[in-house]
gemmi code that builds the backbone of each chain (N, CA, C; Angstrom):
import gemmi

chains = {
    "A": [
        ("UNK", (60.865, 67.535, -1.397), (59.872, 66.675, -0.785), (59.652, 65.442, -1.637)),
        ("UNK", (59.479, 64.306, -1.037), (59.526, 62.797, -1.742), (58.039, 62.670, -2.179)),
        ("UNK", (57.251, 63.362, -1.635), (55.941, 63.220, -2.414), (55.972, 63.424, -3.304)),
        ("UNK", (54.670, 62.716, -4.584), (54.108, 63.607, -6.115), (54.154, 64.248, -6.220)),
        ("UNK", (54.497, 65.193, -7.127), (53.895, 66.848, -7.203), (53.739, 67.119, -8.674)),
        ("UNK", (52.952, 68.036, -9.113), (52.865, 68.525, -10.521), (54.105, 69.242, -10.551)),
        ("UNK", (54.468, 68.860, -11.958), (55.478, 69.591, -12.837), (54.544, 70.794, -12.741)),
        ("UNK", (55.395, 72.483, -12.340), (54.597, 73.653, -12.534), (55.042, 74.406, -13.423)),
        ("UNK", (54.856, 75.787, -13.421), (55.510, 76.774, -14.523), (55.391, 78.013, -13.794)),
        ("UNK", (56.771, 78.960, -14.286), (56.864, 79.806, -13.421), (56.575, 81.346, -14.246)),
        ("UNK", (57.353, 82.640, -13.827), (57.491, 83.430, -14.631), (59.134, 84.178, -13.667)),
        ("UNK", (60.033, 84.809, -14.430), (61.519, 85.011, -14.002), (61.390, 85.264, -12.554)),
        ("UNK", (59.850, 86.429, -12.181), (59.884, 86.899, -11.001), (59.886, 85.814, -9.653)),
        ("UNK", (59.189, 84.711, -10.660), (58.904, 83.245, -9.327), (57.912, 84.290, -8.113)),
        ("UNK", (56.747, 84.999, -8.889), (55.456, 85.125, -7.533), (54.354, 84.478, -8.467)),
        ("UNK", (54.462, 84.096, -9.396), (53.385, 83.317, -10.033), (53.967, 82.036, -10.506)),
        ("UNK", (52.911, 81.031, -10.251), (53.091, 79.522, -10.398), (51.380, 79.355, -10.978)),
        ("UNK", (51.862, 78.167, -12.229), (50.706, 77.416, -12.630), (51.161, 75.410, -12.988)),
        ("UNK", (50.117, 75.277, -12.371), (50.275, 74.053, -12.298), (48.855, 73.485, -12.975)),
        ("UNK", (48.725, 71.969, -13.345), (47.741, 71.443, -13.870), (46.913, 70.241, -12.680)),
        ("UNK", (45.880, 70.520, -12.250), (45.529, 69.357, -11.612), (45.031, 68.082, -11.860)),
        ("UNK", (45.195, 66.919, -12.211), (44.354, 65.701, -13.080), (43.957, 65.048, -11.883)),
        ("UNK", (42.424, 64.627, -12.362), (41.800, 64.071, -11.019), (40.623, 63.416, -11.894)),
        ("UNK", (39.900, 62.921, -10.771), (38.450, 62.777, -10.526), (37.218, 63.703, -11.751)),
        ("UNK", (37.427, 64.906, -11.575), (36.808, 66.022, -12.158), (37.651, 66.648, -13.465)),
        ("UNK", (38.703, 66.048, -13.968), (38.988, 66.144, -14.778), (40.586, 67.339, -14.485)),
        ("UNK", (41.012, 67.842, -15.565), (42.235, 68.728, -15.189), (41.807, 70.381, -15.020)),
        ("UNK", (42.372, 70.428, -13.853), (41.898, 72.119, -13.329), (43.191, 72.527, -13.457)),
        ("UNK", (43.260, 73.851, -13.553), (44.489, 74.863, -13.764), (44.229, 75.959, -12.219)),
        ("UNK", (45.557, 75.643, -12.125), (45.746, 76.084, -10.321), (46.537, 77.076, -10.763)),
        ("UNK", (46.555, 78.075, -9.631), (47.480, 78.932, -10.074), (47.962, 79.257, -7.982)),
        ("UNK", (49.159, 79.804, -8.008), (49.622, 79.879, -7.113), (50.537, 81.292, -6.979)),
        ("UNK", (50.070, 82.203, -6.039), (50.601, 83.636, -6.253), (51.252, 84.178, -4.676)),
        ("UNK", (52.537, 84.827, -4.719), (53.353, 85.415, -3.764), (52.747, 87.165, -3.607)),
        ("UNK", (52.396, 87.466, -2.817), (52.165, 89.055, -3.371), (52.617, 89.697, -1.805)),
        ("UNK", (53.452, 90.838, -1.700), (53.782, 91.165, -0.646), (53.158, 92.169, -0.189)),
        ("UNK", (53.012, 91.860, 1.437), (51.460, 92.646, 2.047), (51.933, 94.286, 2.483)),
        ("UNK", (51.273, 94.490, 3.347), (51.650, 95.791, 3.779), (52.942, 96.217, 4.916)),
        ("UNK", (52.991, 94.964, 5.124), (54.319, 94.722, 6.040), (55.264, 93.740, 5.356)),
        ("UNK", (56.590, 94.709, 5.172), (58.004, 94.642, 4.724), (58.143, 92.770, 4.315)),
        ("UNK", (58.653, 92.694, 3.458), (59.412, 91.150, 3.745), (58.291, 90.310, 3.426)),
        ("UNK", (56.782, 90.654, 4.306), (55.882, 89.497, 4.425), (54.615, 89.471, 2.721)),
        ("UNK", (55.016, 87.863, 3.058), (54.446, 87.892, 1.276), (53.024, 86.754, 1.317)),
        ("UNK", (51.801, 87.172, 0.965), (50.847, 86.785, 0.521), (50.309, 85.117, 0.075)),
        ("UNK", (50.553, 84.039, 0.446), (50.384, 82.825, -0.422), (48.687, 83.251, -0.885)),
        ("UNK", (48.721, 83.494, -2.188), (47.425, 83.105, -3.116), (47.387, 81.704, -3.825)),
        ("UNK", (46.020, 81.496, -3.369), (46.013, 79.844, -4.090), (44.748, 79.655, -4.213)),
        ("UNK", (44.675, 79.049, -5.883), (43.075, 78.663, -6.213), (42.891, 78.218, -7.657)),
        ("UNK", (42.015, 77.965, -8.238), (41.326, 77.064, -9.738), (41.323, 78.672, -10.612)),
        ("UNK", (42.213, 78.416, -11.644), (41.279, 79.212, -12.985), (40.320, 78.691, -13.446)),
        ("UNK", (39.275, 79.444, -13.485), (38.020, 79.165, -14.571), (38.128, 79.412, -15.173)),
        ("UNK", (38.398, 78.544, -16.718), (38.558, 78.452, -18.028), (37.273, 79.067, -18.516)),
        ("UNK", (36.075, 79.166, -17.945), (34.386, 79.935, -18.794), (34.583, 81.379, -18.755)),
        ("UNK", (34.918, 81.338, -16.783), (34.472, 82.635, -16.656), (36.034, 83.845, -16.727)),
        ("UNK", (37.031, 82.871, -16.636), (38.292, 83.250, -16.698), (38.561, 84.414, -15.567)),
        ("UNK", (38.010, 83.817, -14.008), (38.437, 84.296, -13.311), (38.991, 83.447, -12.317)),
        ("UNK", (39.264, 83.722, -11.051), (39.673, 82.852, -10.503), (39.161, 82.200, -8.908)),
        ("UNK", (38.937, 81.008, -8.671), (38.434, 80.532, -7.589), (38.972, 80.363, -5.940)),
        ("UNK", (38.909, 81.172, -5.279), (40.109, 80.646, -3.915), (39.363, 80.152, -2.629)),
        ("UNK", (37.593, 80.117, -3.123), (36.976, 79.607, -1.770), (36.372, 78.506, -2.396)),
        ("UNK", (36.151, 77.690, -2.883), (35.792, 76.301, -3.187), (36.869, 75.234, -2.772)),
        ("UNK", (36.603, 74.246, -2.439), (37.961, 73.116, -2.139), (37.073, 72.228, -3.357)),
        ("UNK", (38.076, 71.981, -4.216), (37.828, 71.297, -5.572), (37.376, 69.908, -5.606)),
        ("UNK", (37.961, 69.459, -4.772), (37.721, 67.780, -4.683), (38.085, 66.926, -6.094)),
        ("UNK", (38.910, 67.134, -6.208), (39.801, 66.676, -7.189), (40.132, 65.238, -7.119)),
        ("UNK", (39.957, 64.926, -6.232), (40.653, 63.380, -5.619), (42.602, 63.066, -5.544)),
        ("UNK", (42.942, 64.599, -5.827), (44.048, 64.576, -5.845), (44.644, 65.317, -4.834)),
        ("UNK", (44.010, 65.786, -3.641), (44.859, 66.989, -2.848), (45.870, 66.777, -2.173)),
        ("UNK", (46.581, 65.754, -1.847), (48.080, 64.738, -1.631), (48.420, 66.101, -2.474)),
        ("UNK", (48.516, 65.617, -3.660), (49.583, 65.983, -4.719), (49.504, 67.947, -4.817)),
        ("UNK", (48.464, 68.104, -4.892), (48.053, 69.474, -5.088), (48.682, 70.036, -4.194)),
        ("UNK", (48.434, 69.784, -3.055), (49.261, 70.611, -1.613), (50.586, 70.302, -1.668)),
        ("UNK", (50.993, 68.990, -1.945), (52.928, 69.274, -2.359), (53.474, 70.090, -3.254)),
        ("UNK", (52.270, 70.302, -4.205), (53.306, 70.945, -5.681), (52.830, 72.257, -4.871)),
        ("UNK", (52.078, 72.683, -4.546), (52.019, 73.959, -3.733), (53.547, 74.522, -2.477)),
        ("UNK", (53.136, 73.375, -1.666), (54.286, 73.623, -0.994), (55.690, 73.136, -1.890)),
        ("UNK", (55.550, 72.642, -2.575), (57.117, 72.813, -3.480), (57.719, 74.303, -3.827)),
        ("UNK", (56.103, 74.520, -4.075), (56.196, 76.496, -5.107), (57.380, 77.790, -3.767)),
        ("UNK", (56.961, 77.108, -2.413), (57.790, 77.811, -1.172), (58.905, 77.897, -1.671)),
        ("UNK", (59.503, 76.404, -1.801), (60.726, 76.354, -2.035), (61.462, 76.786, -3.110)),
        ("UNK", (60.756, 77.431, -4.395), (61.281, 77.718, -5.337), (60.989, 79.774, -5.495)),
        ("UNK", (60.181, 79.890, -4.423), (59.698, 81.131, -4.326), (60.642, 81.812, -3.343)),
        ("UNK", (61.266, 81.214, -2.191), (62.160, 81.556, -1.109), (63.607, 81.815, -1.637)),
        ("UNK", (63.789, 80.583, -3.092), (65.125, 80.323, -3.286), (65.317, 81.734, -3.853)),
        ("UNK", (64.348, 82.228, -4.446), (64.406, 84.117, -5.092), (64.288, 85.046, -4.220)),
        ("UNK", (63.841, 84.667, -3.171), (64.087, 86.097, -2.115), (63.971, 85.154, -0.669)),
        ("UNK", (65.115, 84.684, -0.265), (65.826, 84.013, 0.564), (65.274, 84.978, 2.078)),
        ("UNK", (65.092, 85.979, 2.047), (64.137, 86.713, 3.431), (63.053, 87.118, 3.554)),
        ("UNK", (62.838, 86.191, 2.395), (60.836, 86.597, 2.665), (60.421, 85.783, 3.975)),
        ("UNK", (58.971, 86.066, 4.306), (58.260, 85.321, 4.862), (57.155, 85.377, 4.379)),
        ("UNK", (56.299, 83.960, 4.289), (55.499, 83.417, 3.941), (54.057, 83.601, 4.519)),
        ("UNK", (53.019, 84.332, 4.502), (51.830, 84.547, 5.280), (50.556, 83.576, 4.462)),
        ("UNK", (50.295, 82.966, 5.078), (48.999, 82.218, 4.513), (47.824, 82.000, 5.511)),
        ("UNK", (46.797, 82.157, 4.537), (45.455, 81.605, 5.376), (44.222, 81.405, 4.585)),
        ("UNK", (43.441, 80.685, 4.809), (42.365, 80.179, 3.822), (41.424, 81.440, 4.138)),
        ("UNK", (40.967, 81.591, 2.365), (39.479, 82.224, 2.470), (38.418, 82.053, 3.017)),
        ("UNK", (38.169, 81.012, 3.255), (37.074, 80.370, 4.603), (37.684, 79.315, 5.059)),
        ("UNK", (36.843, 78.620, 6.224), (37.811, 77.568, 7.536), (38.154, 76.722, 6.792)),
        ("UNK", (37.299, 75.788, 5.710), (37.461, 74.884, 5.070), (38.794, 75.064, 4.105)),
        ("UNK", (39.110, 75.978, 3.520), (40.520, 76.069, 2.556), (41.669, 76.447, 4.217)),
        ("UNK", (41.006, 76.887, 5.225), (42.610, 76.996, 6.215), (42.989, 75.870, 6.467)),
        ("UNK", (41.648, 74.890, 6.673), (42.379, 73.544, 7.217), (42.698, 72.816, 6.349)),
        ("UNK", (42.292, 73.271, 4.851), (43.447, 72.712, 3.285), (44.722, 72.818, 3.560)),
        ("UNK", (44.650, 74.209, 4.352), (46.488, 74.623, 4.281), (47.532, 74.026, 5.666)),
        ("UNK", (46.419, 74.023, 6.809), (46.782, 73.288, 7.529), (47.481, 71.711, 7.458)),
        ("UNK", (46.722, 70.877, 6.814), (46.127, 69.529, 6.096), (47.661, 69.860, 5.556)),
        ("UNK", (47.539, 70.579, 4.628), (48.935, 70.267, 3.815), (50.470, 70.785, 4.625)),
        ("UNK", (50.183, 71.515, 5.205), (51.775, 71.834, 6.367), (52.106, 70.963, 6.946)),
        ("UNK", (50.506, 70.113, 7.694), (51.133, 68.440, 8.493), (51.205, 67.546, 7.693)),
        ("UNK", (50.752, 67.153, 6.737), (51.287, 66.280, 5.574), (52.720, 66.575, 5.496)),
        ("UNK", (53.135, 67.394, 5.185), (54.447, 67.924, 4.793), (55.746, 68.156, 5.907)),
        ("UNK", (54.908, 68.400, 7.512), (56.105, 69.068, 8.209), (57.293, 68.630, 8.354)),
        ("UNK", (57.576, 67.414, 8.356), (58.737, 67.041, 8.498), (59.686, 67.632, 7.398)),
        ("UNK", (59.499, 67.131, 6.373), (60.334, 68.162, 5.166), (60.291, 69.719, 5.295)),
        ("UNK", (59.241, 70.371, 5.395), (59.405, 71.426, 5.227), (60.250, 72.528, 6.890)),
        ("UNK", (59.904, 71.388, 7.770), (60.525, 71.828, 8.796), (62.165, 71.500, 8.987)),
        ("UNK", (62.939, 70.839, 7.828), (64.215, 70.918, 7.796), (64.858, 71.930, 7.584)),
        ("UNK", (64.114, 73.001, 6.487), (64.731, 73.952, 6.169), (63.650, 75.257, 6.171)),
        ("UNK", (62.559, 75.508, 6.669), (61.500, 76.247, 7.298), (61.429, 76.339, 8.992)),
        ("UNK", (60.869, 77.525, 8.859), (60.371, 77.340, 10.262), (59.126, 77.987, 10.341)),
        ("UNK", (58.191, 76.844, 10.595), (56.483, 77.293, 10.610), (55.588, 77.670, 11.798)),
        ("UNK", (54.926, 78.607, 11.992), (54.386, 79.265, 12.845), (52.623, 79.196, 12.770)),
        ("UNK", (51.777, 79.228, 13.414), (50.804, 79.032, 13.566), (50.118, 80.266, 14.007)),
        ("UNK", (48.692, 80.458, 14.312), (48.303, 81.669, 14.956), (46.988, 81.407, 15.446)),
        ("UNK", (47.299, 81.266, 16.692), (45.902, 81.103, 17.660), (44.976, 82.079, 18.160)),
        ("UNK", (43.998, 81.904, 17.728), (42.689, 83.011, 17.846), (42.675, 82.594, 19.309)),
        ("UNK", (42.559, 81.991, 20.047), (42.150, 81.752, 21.709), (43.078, 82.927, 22.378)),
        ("UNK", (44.129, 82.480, 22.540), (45.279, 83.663, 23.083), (45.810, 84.833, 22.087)),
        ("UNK", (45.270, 84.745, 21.188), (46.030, 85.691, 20.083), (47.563, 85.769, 19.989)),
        ("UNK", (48.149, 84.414, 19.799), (49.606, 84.384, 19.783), (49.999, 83.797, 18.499)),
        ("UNK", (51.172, 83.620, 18.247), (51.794, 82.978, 17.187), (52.825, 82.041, 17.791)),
        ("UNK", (52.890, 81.121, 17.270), (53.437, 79.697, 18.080), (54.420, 78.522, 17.299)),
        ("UNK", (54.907, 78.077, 16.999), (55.778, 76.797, 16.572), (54.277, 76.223, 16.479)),
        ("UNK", (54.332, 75.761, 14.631), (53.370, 74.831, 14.068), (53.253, 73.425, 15.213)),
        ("UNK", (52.207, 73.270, 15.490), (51.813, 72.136, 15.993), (51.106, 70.841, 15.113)),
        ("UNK", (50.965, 69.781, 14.896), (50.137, 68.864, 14.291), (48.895, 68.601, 14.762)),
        ("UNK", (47.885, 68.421, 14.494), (46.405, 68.849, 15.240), (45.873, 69.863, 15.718)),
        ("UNK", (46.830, 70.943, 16.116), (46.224, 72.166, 16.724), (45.680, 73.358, 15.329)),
        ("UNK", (44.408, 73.636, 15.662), (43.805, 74.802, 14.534), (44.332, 76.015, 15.012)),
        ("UNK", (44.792, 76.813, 13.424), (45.175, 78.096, 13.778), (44.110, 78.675, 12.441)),
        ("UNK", (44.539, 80.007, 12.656), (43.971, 80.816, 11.783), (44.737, 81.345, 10.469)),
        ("UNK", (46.234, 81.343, 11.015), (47.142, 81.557, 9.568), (48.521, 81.415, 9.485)),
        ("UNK", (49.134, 80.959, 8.863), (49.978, 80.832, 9.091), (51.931, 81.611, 8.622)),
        ("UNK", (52.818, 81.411, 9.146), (54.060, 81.937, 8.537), (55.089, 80.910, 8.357)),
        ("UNK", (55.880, 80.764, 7.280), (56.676, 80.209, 6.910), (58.329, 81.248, 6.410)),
        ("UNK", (58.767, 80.955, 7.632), (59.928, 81.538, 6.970), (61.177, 80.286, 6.438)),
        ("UNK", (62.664, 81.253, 6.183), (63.859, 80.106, 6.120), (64.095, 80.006, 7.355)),
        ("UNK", (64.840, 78.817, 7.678), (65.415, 78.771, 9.051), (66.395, 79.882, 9.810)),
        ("UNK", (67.397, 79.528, 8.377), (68.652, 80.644, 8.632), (68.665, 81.936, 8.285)),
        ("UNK", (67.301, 82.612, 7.965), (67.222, 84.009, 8.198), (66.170, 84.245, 9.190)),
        ("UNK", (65.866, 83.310, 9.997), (64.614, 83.527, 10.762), (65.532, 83.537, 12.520)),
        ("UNK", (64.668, 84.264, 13.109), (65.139, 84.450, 14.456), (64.572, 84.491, 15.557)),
        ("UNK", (63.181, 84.129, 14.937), (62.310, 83.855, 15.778), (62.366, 82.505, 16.318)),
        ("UNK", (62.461, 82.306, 17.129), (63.466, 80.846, 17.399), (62.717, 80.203, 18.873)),
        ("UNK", (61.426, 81.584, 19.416), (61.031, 81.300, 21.145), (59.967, 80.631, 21.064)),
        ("UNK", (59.601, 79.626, 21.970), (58.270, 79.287, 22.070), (57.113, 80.315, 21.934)),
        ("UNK", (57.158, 81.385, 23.030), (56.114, 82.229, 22.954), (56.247, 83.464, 22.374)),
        ("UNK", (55.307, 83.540, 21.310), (55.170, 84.654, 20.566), (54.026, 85.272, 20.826)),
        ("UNK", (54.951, 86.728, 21.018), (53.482, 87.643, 20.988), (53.994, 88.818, 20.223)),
        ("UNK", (52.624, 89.740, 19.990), (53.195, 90.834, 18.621), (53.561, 91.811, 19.370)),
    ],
    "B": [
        ("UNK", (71.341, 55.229, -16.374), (71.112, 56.137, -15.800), (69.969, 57.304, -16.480)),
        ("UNK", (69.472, 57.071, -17.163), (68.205, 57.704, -17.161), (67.295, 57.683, -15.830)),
        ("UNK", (67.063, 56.406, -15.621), (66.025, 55.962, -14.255), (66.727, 56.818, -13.344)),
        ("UNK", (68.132, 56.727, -13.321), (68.782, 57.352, -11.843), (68.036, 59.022, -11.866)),
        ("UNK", (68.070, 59.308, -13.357), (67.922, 61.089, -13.191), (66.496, 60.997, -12.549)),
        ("UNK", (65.389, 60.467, -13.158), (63.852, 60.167, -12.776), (64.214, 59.864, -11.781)),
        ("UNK", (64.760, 59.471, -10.746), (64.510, 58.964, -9.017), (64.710, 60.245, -8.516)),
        ("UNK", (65.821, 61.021, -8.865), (66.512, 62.276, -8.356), (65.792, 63.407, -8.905)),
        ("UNK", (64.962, 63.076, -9.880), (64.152, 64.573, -9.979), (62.830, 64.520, -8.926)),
        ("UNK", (62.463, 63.337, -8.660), (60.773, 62.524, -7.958), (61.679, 62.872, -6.428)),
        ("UNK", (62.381, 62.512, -6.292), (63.429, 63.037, -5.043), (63.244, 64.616, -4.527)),
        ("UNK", (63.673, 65.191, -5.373), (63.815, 66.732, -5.392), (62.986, 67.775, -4.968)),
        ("UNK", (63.124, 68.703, -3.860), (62.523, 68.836, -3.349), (61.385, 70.412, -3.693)),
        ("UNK", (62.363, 70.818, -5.079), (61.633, 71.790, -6.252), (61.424, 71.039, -7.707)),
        ("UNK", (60.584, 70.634, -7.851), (60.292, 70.568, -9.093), (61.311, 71.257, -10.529)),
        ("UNK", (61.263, 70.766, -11.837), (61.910, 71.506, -12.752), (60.673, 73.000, -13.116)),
        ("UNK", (61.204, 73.681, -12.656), (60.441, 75.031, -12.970), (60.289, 75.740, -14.648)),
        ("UNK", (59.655, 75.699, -15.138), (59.575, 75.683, -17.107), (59.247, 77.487, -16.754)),
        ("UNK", (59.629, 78.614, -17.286), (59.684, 79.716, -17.348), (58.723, 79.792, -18.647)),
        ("UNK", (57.291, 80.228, -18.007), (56.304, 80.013, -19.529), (55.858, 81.742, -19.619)),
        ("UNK", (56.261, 82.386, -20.918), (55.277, 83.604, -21.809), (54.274, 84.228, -20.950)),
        ("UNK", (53.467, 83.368, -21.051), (52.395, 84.075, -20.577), (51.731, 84.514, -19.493)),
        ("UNK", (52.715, 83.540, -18.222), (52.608, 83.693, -16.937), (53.034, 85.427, -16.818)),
        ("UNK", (55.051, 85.818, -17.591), (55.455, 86.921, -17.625), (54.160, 88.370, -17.476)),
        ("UNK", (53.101, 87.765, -18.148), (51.995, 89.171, -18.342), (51.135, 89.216, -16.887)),
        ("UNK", (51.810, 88.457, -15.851), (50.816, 88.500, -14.766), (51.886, 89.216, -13.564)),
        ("UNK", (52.959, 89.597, -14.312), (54.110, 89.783, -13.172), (53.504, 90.861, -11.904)),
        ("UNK", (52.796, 92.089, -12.952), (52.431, 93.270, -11.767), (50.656, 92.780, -12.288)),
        ("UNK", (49.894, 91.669, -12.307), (48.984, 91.431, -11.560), (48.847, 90.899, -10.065)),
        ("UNK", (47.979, 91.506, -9.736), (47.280, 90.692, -8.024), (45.993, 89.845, -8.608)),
        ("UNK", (46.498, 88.616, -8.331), (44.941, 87.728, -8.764), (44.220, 87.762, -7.617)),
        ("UNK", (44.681, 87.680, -5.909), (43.849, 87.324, -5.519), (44.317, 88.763, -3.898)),
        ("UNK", (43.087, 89.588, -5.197), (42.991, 91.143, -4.191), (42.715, 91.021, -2.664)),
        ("UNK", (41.320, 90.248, -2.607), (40.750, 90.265, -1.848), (41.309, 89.348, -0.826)),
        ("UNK", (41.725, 88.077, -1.029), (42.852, 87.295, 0.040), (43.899, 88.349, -0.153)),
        ("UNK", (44.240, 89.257, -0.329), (45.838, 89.951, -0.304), (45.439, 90.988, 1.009)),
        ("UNK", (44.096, 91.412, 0.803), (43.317, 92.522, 1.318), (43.380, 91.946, 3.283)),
        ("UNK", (42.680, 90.256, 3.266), (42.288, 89.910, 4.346), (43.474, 89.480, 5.171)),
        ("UNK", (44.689, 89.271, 4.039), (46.144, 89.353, 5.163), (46.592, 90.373, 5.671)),
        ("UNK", (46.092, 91.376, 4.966), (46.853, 92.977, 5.539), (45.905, 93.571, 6.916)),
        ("UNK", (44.466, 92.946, 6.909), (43.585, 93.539, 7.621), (43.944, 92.548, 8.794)),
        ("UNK", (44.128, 91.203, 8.817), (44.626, 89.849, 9.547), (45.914, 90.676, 10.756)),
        ("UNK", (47.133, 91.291, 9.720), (48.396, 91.575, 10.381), (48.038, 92.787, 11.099)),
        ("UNK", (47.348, 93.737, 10.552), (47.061, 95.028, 11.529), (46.474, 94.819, 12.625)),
        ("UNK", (45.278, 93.698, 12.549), (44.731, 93.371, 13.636), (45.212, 92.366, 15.016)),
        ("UNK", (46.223, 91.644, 14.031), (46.797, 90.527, 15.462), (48.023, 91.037, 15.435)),
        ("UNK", (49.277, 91.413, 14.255), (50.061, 91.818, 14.523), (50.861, 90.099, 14.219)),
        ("UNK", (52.196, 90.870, 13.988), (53.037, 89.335, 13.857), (54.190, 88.801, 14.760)),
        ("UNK", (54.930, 87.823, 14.752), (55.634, 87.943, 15.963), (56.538, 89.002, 16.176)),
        ("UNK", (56.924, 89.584, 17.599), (57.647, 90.466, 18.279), (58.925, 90.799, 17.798)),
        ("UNK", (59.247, 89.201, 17.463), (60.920, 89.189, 16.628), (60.825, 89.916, 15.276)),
        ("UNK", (59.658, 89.707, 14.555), (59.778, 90.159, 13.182), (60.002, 92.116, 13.173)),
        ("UNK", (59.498, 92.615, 14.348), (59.004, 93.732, 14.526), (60.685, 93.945, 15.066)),
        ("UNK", (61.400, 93.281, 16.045), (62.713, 93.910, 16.307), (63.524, 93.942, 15.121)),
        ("UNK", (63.335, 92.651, 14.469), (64.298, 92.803, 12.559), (64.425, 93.903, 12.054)),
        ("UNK", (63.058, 93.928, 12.050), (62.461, 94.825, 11.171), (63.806, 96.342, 11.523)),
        ("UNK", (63.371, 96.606, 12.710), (64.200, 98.138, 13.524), (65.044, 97.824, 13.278)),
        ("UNK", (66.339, 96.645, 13.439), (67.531, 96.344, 13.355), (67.675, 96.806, 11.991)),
        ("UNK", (67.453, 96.506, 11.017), (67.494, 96.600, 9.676), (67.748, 98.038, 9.228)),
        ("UNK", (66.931, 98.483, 10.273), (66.628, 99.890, 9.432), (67.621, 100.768, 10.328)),
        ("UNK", (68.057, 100.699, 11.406), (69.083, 101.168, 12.215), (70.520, 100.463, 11.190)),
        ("UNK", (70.808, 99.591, 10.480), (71.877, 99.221, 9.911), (72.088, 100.247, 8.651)),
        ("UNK", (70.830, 100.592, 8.278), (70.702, 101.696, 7.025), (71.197, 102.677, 7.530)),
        ("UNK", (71.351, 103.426, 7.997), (71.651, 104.657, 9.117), (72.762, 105.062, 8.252)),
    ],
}
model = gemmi.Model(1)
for chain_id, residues in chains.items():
    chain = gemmi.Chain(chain_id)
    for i, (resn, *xyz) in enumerate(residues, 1):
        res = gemmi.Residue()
        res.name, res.seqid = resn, gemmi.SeqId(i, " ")
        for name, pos in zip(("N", "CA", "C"), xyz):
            atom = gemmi.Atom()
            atom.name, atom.element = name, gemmi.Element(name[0])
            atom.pos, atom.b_iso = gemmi.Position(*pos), 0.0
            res.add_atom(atom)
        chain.add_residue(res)
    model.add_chain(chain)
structure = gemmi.Structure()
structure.add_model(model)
structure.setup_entities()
């Protein structure tokens, strides 16, 4: 992706990422985590601020950093370096409250064009309870990111 | 060609990934239980697409 992004840091497994945020509020330490759920393949996006006081970690505040351009690329960069290690994962994300979904939202349409070269992003609508080809403007509740070429989900209409 | 490498790394669509110590001690942590918790309760309840669920069988019929 041609956007900014923080230089991050990994560990061999590539499900943990830390990155540094410089902003407005000074530099926050982000951390960014893969964890795979109860269903096969499908893996967890964790994302949020270490607190350096309390040394735990934050995933329902939106920081206001004055930097979230950059924050949400080096995030969505972390896909691409997290997929390149297990090439059939899929990607499950969704904000801890509405305000961090439409962070994640915010950052998929910032991004789709790139990430839809070699992704294929899915959405999930609480109205019909379906899963759908990412739209730009439309609110979902969470989302999936797989690779293209292990993905086969390929139909307009999804249902479970 | 220095500048050239700086265009082509700002280009790139992964970052240089630095393999740091101390991250290693978080390998079998879960930082974030409770978002791990509300995706599993999320998928039981809506379920994911149809295709993932035929893979899924295909896969396991290839094990056979």
């Amino acid at each position: 992706m041609n956007q900014p992004k923080y230089l991050y840091k990994s560990e061999p497994l590539c499900k943990h990422f830390e990155f540094i945020s410089e902003g407005v509020k000074g530099k926050i330490r982000k951390m960014v985590e893969y964890t795979e759920t109860d269903a096969e393949g499908i893996y967890n996006l964790g994302f949020g601020d270490y607190d350096e006081k309390t040394k735990t970690i934050d995933d329902i505040n939106v920081t206001n950093n004055g930097d979230s351009q950059k924050v949400l690329a080096t995030v969505a960069s972390t896909i691409y370096s997290f997929i390149k290690k297990y090439p059939n994962a899929t990607i499950f994300a969704t904000g801890s409250t509405k305000a961090r979904t439409r962070l994640y939202r915010m950052g998929i349409s910032n991004n789709l064009e790139e990430i839809t070269k070699d992704f294929e992003v899915l959405g999930f609508q609480t109205d019909n309870e379906e899963w759908e080809n990412f739209v730009i403007g439309k609110e979902y509740a969470a989302f999936l990111i797989t690779k293209k070429q292990n993905n086969e989900i390929r139909q307009d209409t999804r249902t479970k | 060609m220095k500048s050239d490498k700086i265009q082509e790394l700002n280009k790139s669509k992964t970052p240089i990934v630095a393999f740091d110590k101390e991250l290693e001690k978080l390998q079998n942590v879960v930082l974030f239980p409770e978002k791990l918790e509300m995706a599993n309760q999320f998928i039981k309840k809506y379920g994911l697409p149809k295709e993932y669920y035929e893979q899924i069988a295909r896969q396991k019929e290839e094990k056979k």
